[in-house]
N, C-alpha and C positions, 0 to 999 in steps of 0.2 A: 478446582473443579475436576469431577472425574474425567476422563477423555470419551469423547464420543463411541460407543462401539459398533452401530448400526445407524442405515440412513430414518428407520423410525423414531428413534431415538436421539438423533441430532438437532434436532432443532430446538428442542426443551432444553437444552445445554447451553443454546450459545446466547450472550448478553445483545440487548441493544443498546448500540451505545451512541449519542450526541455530542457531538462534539460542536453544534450550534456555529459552524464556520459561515459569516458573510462576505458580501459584494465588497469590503473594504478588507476584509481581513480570510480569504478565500486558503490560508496556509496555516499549518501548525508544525513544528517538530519539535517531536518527546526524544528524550534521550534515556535509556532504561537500563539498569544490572540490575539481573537475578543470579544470588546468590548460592538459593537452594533449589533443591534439584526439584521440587514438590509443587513450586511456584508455574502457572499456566494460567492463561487467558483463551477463551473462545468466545468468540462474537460476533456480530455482525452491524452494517450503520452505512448510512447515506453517504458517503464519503469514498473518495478513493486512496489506497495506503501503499505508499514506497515503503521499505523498510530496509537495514542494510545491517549485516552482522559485521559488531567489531572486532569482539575475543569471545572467544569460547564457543559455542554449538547447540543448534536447536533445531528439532522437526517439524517443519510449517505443514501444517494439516489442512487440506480443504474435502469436501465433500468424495469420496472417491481415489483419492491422490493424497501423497503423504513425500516430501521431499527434505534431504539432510542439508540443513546451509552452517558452513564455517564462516572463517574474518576472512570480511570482501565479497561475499556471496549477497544475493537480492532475493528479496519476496516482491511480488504486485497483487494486490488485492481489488477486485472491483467492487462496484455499490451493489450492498446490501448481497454479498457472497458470505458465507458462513466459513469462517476460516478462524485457527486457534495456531496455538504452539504448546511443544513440549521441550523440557531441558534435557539435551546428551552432556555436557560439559560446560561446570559452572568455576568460576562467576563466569554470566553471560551477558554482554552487553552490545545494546544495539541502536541505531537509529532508525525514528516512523516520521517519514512524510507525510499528514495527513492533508488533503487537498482539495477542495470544490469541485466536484465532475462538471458544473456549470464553466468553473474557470477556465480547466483545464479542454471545452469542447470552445471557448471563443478562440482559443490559439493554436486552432487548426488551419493548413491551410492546404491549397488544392493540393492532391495527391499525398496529402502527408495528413495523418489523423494521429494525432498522439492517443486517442483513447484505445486505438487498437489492442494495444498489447497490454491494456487493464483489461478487455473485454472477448481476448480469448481464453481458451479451458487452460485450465493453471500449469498442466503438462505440456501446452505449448508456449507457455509467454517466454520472452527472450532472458537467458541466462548469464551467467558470467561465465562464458566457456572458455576464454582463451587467455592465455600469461599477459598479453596486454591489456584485456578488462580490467584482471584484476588489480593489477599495477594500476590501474587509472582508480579503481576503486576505491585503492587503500590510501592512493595522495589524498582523494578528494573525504575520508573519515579524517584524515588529519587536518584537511583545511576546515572541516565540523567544527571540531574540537575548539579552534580560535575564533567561536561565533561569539561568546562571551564578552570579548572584548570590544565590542560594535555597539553602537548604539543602536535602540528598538529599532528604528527607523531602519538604518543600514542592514541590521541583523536581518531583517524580512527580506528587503532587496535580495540578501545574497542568497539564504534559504532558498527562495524562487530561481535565483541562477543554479544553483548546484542543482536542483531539482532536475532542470532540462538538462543540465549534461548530464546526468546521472540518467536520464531516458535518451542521451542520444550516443551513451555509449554503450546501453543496453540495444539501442537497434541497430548497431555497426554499421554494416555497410550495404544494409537491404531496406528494400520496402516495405513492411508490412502490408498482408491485403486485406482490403474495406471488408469487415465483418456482415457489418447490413448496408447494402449502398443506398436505403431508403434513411438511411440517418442524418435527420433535419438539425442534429446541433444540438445547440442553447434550447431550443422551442421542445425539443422533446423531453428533456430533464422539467420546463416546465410545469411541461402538463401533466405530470406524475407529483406534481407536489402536494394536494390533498392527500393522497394516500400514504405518500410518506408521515404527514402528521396524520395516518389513520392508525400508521403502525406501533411511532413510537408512544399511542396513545390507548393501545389494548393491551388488555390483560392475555390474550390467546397469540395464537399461531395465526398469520393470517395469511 
């Protein structure tokens, strides 16, 4: 896909994409190499996306904001944000959390909102800035790696653990602050659910 070069022109670019996640099964992780350099995706989708660089390098593109992640580095993607990649250095391989906003808004709790830092501007979500993220980053790609060997059952369990450390060593040793403090949770992702099958079911921009 070409890369987006203008805000008029971006949105004709980027795919919708389903990933049909439910109340039982509210998690996914892809495991991806790209090999050549030519290879990108741009899209957008109801869902929210950890991702985590293993080897090699890619430029995660969002509307305005353009950022270089190496091995150990994080993306966060919110629902229905228009976000892509480009390859600097192949083979590239990486991990995507993909995750229910539904799920992830019942496992909030007072003063603590995990969706925050899906839900601010992509130039402020929390980074891997320090020699101990990353170190913590790169044990927890190796303990990835030995998801295979778990049964369905186990394997999801731990998916879901590594997720939240993977968001609790993205938010150190700070609080994030409430983006909207009118935000009702569960109840509000509901009531936007018609439109979401409004979206993924037109042919236009909507």
């Amino acid at each position: 896909m070409k890369y987006p070069v203008s805000p008029n022109e971006e949105l004709d670019k980027y795919l919708r994409t389903n990933y049909a996640l439910t109340f039982d099964n509210p998690f996914s992780l892809f495991k991806d190499t790209y090999t050549d350099k030519k290879d990108s995706i741009f899209d957008m989708h109801y869902v929210l996306e950890l991702g985590v660089v293993v080897e090699g390098s890619m430029q995660r593109h969002y509307p305005g904001y353009n950022v270089k992640l190496g091995p150990g580095e994080v993306w966060l993607c919110n629902v229905w944000e228009p976000h892509g990649f480009i390859l600097n250095e192949t083979p590239c391989k990486a991990y995507a959390f993909i995750v229910s906003p539904e799920f992830l808004s019942q496992k909030d709790q007072p003063n603590f909102n995990w969706l925050n830092m899906f839900t601010l501007p992509p130039e402020k979500r929390p980074k891997i800035d320090t020699p101990f993220k990353l170190t913590e980053m790169m044990r927890i790609v190796n303990r990835l790696a030995q998801l295979d060997n778990f049964t369905e059952i186990i394997k999801k369990r731990w998916i879901e653990h590594i997720f939240f450390e993977i968001l609790l060593i993205l938010q150190g040793n700070s609080i994030l602050k409430v983006v909207n403090e009118n935000n009702n949770g569960l109840y509000s992702f509901q009531r936007v659910s018609p439109s979401i099958q409004l979206v993924f079911n037109s042919k236009r921009n909507i």
